[in-house]
C-alpha positions in Angstrom: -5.1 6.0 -35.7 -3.3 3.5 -37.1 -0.7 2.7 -34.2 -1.3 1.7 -30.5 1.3 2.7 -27.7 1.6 0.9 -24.7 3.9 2.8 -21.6 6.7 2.0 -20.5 9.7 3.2 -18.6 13.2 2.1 -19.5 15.4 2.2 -16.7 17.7 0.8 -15.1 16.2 -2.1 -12.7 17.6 -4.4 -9.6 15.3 -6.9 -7.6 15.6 -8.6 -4.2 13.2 -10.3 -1.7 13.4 -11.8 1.6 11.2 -13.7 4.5 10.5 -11.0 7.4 8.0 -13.2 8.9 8.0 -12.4 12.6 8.6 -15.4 15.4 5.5 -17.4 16.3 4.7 -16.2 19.8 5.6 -12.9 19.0 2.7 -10.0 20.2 0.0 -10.0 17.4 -3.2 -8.4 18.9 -4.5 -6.5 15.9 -7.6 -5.7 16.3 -10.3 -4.3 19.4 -12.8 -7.2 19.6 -9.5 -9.9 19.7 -9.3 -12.0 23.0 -5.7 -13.0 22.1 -2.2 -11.6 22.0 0.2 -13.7 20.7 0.5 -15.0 17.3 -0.5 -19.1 17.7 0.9 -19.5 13.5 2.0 -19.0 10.5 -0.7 -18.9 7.6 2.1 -17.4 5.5 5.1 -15.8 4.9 5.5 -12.0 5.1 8.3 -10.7 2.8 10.1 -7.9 2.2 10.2 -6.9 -1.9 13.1 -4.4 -2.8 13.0 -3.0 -6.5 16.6 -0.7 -7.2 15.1 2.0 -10.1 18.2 4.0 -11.5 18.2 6.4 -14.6 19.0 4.3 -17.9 22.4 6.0 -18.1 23.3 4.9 -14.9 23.1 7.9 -12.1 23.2 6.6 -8.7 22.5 10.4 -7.5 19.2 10.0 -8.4 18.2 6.2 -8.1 15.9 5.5 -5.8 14.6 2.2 -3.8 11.6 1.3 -3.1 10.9 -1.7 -0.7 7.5 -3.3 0.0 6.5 -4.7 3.3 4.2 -6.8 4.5 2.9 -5.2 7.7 0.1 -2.8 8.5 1.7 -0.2 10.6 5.0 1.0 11.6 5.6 3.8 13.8 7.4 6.3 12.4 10.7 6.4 14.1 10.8 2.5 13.2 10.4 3.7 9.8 13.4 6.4 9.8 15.8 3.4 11.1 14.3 1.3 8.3 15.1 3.8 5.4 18.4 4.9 7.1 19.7 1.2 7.0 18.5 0.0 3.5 20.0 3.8 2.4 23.3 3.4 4.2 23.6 -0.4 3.3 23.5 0.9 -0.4 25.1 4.2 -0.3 22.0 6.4 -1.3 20.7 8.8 0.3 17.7 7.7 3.6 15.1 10.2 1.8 15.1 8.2 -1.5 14.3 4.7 0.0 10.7 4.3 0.0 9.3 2.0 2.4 5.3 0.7 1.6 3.5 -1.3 4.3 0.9 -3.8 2.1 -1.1 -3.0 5.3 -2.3 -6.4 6.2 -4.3 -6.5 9.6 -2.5 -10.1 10.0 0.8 -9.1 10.8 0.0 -8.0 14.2 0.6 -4.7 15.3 4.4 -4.4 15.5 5.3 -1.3 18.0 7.7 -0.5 20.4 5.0 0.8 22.8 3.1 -2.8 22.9 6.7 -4.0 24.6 4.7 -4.4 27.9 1.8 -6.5 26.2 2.3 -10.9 26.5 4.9 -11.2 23.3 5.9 -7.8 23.2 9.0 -8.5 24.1 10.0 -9.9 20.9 9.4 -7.0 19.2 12.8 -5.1 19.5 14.8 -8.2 18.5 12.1 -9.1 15.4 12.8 -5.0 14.6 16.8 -5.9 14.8 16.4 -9.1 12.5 13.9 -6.7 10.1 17.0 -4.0 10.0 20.0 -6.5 9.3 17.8 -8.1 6.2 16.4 -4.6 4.7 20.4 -3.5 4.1 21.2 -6.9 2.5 18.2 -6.7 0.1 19.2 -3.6 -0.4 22.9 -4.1 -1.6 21.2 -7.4 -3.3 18.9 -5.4 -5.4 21.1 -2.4 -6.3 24.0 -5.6 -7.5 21.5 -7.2 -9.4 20.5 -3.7 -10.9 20.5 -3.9 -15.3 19.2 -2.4 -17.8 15.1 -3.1 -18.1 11.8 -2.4 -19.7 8.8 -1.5 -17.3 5.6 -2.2 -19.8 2.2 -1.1 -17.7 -1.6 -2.5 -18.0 -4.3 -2.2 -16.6 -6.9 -4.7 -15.1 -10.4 -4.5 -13.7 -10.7 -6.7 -9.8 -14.2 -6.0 -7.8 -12.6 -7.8 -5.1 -12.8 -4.4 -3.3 -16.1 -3.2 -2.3 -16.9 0.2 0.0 -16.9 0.2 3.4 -18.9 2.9 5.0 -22.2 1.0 5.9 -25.4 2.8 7.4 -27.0 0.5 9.5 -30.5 1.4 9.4 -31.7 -0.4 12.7 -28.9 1.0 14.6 -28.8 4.2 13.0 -25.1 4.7 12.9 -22.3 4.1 10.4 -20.1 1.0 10.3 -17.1 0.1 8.6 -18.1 -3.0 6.5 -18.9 -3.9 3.2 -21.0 -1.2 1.5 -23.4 -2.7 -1.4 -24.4 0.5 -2.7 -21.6 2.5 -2.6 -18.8 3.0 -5.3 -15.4 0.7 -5.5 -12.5 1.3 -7.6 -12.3 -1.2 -9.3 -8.8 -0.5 -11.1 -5.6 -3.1 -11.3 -2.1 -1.0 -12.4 0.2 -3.4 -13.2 3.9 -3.3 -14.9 6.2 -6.6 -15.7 9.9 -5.5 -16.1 12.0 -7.4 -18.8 15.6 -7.2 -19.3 17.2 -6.9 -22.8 17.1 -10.7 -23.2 13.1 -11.0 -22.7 13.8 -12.4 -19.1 10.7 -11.6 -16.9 13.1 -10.2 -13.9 9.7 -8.8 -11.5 6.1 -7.9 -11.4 4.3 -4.8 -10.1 0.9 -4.8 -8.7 -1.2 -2.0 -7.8 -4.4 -2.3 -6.1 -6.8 -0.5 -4.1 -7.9 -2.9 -0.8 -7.7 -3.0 2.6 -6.0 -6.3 3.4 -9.0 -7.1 6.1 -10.0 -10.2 5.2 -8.9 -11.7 8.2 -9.2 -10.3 11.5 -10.2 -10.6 15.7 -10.9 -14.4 15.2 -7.9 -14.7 12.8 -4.6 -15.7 15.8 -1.8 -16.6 13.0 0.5 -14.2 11.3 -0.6 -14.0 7.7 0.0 -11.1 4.3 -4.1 -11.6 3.6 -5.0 -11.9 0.2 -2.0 -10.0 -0.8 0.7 -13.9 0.1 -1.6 -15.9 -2.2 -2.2 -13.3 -4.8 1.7 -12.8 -5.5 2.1 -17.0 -5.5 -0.2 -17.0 -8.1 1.9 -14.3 -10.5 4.7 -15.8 -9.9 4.3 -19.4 -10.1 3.9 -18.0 -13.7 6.1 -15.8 -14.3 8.9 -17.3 -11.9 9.9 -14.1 -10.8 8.8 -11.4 -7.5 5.8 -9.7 -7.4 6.1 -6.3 -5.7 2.4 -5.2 -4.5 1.7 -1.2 -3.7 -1.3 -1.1 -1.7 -3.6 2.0 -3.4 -5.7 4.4 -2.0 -8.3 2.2 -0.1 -9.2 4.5 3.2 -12.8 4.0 2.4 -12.1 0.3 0.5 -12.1 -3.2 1.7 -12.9 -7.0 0.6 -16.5 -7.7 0.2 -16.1 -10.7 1.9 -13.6 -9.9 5.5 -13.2 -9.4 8.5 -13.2 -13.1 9.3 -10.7 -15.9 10.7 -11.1 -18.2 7.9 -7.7 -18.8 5.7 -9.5 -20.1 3.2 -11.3 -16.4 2.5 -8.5 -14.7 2.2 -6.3 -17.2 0.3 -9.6 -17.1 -2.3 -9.9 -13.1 -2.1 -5.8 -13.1 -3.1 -6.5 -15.5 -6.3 -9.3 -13.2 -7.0 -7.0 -10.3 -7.7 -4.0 -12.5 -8.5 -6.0 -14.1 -11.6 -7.2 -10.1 -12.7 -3.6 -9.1 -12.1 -2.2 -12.2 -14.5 -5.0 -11.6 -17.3 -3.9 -7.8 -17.3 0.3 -9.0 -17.7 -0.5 -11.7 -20.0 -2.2 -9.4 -22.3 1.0 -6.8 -22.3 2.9 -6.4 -25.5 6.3 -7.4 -25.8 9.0 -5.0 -24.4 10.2 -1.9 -27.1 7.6 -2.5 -29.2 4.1 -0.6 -30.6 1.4 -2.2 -32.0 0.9 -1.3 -35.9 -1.5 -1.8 -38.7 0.1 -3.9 -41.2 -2.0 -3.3 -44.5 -5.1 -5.0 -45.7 -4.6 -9.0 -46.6 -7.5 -10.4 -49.1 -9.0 -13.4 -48.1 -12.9 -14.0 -47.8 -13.0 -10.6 -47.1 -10.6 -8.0 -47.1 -8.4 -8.2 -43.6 -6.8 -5.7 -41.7 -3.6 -7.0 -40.0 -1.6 -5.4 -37.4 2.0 -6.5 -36.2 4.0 -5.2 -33.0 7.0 -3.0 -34.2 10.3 -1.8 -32.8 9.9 1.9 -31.5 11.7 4.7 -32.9 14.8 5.9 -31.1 12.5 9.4 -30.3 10.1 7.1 -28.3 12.7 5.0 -26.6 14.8 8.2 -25.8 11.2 9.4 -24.0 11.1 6.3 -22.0 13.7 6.9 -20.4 12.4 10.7 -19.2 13.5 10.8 -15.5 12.9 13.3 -12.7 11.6 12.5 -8.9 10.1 15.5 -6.8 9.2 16.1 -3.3 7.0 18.3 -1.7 5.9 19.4 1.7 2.0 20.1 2.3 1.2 21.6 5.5 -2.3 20.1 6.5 -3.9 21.8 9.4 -5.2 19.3 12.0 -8.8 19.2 11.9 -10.4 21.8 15.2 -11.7 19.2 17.3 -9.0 16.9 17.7 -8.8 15.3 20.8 -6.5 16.1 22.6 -3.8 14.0 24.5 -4.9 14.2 28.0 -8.6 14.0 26.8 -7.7 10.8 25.4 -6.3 9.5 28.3 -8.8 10.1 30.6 -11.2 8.3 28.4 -8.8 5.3 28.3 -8.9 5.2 32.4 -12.4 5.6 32.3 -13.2 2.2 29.9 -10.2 0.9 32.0 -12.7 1.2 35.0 -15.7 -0.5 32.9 -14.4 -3.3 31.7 -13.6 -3.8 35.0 -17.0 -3.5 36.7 -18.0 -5.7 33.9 -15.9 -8.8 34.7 -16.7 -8.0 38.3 -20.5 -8.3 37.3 -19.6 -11.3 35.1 -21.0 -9.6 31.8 -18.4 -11.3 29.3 -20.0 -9.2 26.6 -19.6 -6.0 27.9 -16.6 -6.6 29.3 -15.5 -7.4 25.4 -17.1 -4.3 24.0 -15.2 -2.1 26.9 -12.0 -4.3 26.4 -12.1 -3.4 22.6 -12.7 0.5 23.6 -9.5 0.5 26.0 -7.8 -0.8 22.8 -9.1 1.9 20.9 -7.7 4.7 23.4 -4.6 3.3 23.4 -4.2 3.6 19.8 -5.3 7.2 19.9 -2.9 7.9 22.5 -0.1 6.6 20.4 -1.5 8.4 17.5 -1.6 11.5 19.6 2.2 11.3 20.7 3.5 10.5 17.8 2.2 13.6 15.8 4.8 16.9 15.4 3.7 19.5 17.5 2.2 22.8 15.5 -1.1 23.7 13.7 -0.4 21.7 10.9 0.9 18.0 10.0 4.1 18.0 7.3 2.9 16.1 4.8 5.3 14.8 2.0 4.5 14.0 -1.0 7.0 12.2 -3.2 5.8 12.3 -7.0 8.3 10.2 -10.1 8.1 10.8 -13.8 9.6 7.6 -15.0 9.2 7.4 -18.5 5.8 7.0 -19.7 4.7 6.6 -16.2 3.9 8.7 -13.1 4.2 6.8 -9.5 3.0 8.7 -6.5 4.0 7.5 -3.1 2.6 9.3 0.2 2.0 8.3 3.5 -1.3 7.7 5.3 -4.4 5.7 4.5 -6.4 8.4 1.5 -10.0 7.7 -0.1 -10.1 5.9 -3.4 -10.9 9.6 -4.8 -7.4 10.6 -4.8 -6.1 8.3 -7.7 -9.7 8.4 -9.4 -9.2 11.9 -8.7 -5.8 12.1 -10.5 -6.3 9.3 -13.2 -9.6 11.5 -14.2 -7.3 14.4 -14.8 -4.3 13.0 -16.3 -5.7 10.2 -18.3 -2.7 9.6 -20.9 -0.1 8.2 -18.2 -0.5 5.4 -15.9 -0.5 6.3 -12.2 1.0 4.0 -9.4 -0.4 5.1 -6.6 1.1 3.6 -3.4 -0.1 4.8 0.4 0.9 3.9 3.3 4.7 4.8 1.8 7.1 6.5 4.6 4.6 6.6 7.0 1.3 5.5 8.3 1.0 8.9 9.4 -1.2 11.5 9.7 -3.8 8.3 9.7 -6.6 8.4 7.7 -7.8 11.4 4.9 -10.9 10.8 4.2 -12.8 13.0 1.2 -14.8 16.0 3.0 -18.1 14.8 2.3 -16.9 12.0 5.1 -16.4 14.0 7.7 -19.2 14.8 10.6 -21.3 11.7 10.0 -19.5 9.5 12.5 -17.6 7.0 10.0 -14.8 5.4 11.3 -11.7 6.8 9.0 -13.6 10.5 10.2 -13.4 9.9 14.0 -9.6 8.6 14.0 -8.8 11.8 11.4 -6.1 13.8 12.8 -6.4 16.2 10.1 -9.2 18.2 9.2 -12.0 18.2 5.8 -10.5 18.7 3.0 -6.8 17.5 3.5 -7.4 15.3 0.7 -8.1 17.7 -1.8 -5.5 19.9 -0.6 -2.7 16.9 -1.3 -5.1 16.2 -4.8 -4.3 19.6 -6.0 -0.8 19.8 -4.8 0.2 16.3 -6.7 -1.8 17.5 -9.7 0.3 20.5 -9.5 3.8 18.3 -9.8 2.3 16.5 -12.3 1.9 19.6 -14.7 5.3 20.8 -13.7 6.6 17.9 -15.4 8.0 18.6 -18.9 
C-alpha cells in the first residue's frame, strides 16, 4: 500500500452554542440515597451544542440538526416540544432534529412530574427559557452553515471502566466499577474545517456514564463532560459537540462521589485522549502518500500529504439519512403499573415507621426505594400501550462516515458490535438521542442475574441484538 486515507465527510456545516444552565434553587434531586432537593450551585455551565449538517450542494430537504444537551433525562413529550421548536425556528422538518442528552447525573432530574417536589416549580419556566434558546441556536447554526470538511480519528481513553460488580460478601450485583470486566475503550472524534483551514467545531464521541458525581454532589454540574470540552477548545478556540456512546453497562472508574475535583480530573482524562487523537488528524482534502526513496545514511522513504482526486472528494460528499422502526417486545415480567404503585405505598409506609423508630439509616435506604418507585411509575406511564415498544432508529451515511443515533441507554456491545462488522467506516454512535426511552437494553447475557440496567428493563433479552441486526441491515443497504 503505498497511500493512507483518512475519512471524511464534506458537507455543508453550521455551529451554534448556548448556556442552558438551569436557576440555582431549581429541583435537582438526582439520585435515591440524596438527602437534598434543590440545587445549592453551579460547578458549571450546561450548554446546549447545535451542529446544522446539509448536503454539499446545498439541500435543505434533507439537512438535518443535531443538538447536544447537557442533561440526563428528558421525558419524552419535553422532547417532542424541543425538536418541534428548534425544527420550526429553522424551517425543517421536527423528525430531522436530533436532540442528545450527554446524560450527566448533575443536572438534576428535570421533569414535569417532580413539579410538586421543593424547586419543582421552576421547572416549567427553566423548560420555557430551554425552548426560546433551542430555536435561536437553531436559526444561528443553520445562518452560520458553509461549506466544511469533517476529518475523523480515533483515540484510546480507559477513563470508562464496567459497571456490573459482584459483591462476593453480599452476594448480589452492584452497579460500580467492575475491575475485571471489559471497557470500551474507544474515542471517535471529527474536527470540521472550512475551506480556509479555520477550525469551525469539534466532535467527541465517547462511551461513559457521566456519574462521577452523585447523592453527595448538591450543585448543578455537565461531569467530566464541562471540563473535557474546555480543554478542546481552549485549543482549538472553537465548540466541542460531545455524543455520549453506548455506555449502559459503562461508567468512570473513579464516581459516584461529590468531589468536583474528580470529575473535573475524569473530563481532562478524556479531553487530553480526545486532543491527542485531533492533533494527530491530517489536514482537510488530503491523503497521505509515499513520496519516493531519498539517499542519505541510508536510503529513506518519505511520504507527503496530497490533494485527493475529484473521484474521492465527489465520495465524500455521499449523502443519504434513513429511519427505521423496530418493534421490541417488552420483556414478560414487566411490572406492571398498579404493581408498582402499591410497592411505592408500601416503602412510603417504611420509611415512615423508620423515622418514627428513629432509624436514620433505614429510613435513608427506604427513602431511596420510594424514589426508586416513583421513577418506575413514570417509566411505566410514559411507555405506548401494546406488546411492543416503537423503537427508531435513525442511521446517516455522510461521506466516509456512518453516525447512528437511537434512543435509550444500550450496552457498549452495540457499537463494538457494529464497528467489529463494518471496520472500514468510522461509526458515531450517539444514545440517548430522541429519547431516553425504552430505558436501558442491556445484552441478553444480563438479564436474570439481578443487575441494575436488567431490573429497570422495560424490554425484554435480546432487544439489543434485535436493534444490532436491524442497524447492520441499513448499513448494508447503503450503496
Amino acid at each position: 500500500m503505498n497511500h493512507v486515507d483518512t475519512p471524511q465527510t464534506r458537507c455543508q456545516v453550521g455551529v451554534a452554542r448556548g448556556d442552558i444552565t438551569p436557576p440555582v434553587g431549581i429541583y435537582h434531586r438526582m439520585w435515591g440515597a440524596a438527602s437534598h432537593e434543590r440545587a445549592t450551585g453551579v460547578h458549571r455551565p450546561l450548554l446546549a451544542t447545535a451542529f446544522w449538517l446539509e448536503p454539499w450542494l446545498r439541500d435543505p430537504e434533507q439537512a438535518c440538526l443535531l443538538i447536544a444537551l447537557d442533561h440526563c433525562v428528558i421525558d419524552s413529550a419535553e422532547m417532542t416540544r424541543f425538536r418541534q421548536a428548534a425544527g420550526y425556528a429553522a424551517s425543517i422538518a421536527p423528525d430531522r432534529v436530533h436532540i442528545a442528552l450527554s446524560h450527566t447525573h448533575g443536572s438534576g432530574w428535570m421533569s414535569r412530574s417532580r413539579a410538586h417536589f421543593p424547586g419543582g416549580e421552576l421547572i416549567a419556566p427553566y423548560f420555557g427559557d430551554v425552548v426560546a434558546t433551542l430555536g435561536h441556536l437553531a436559526q444561528q447554526a443553520k445562518k452560520a452553515a458553509q461549506p466544511a470538511t469533517i476529518v475523523y480519528g480515533q483515540g484510546r481513553c480507559n477513563l470508562a471502566g464496567h459497571r456490573d460488580y459482584f459483591d462476593e460478601n453480599n452476594r448480589q450485583f452492584v452497579c460500580g466499577f467492575n475491575p475485571a470486566g471489559s471497557a470500551d475503550d474507544t474515542v471517535l472524534v471529527g474536527r470540521i474545517t472550512n475551506d480556509t483551514g479555520a477550525c469551525l467545531g469539534t466532535l467527541v464521541n465517547y462511551a461513559c456514564h457521566p456519574t462521577t458525581l452523585a447523592w453527595d454532589n448538591t450543585a448543578i454540574s455537565p461531569d467530566y463532560v464541562g471540563v473535557m470540552r474546555e480543554v478542546i477548545e481552549e485549543a482549538t478556540g472553537a465548540p466541542c459537540l460531545f455524543l455520549q456512546g453506548a455506555s449502559g453497562d459503562l461508567g468512570p472508574r473513579e464516581g459516584f462521589v461529590g468531589d468536583h475535583a474528580i470529575a473535573d480530573r475524569n473530563g481532562r482524562q478524556l479531553g487530553y485522549a480526545a486532543l491527542s487523537a485531533l492533533t494527530a488528524l491530517p489536514p482537510a482534502g488530503t491523503r497521505f502518500v509515499y513520496a519516493g526513496p531519498v539517499v542519505s545514511g541510508t536510503t529513506i522513504g518519505t511520504w507527503k500529504h496530497q490533494s485527493l482526486d475529484f473521484g474521492t472528494l465527489k465520495r465524500q460528499e455521499n449523502w443519504d439519512a434513513r429511519h427505521r422502526l423496530v418493534e421490541l417486545p417488552y420483556r414478560h415480567n414487566l411490572e406492571t403499573l398498579e404493581e408498582t404503585k402499591a410497592a411505592h405505598a408500601h416503602w412510603q409506609k417504611e420509611e415512615e415507621k423508620a423515622r418514627a423508630a428513629g432509624d436514620a439509616p433505614k429510613a435513608r435506604d427506604c427513602r431511596a426505594m420510594v424514589e426508586q418507585k416513583n421513577r418506575q411509575i413514570t417509566r411505566l406511564s410514559a411507555l405506548p400501550e401494546g406488546k411492543v415498544f416503537p423503537y427508531g432508529v435513525n442511521v446517516l451515511r455522510l461521506g466516509d462516515a456512518l453516525w447512528v443515533l437511537v434512543p435509550g441507554e444500550l450496552y457498549q456491545a452495540f457499537q463494538m458490535t457494529l464497528r467489529y462488522r463494518f471496520p472500514m467506516m468510522p461509526i458515531i454512535v450517539a444514545t440517548l438521542t430522541g429519547d431516553w426511552q425504552p430505558g436501558y437494553l442491556p445484552a441478553a447475557w444480563a438479564y436474570g442475574y439481578g443487575i441494575y440496567q436488567d431490573t429497570i428493563a422495560c424490554v425484554g433479552p435480546g432487544a439489543l441484538e434485535v436493534v444490532i441486526e436491524a442497524v447492520a441491515r441499513e448499513i448494508q443497504g447503503f450503496s
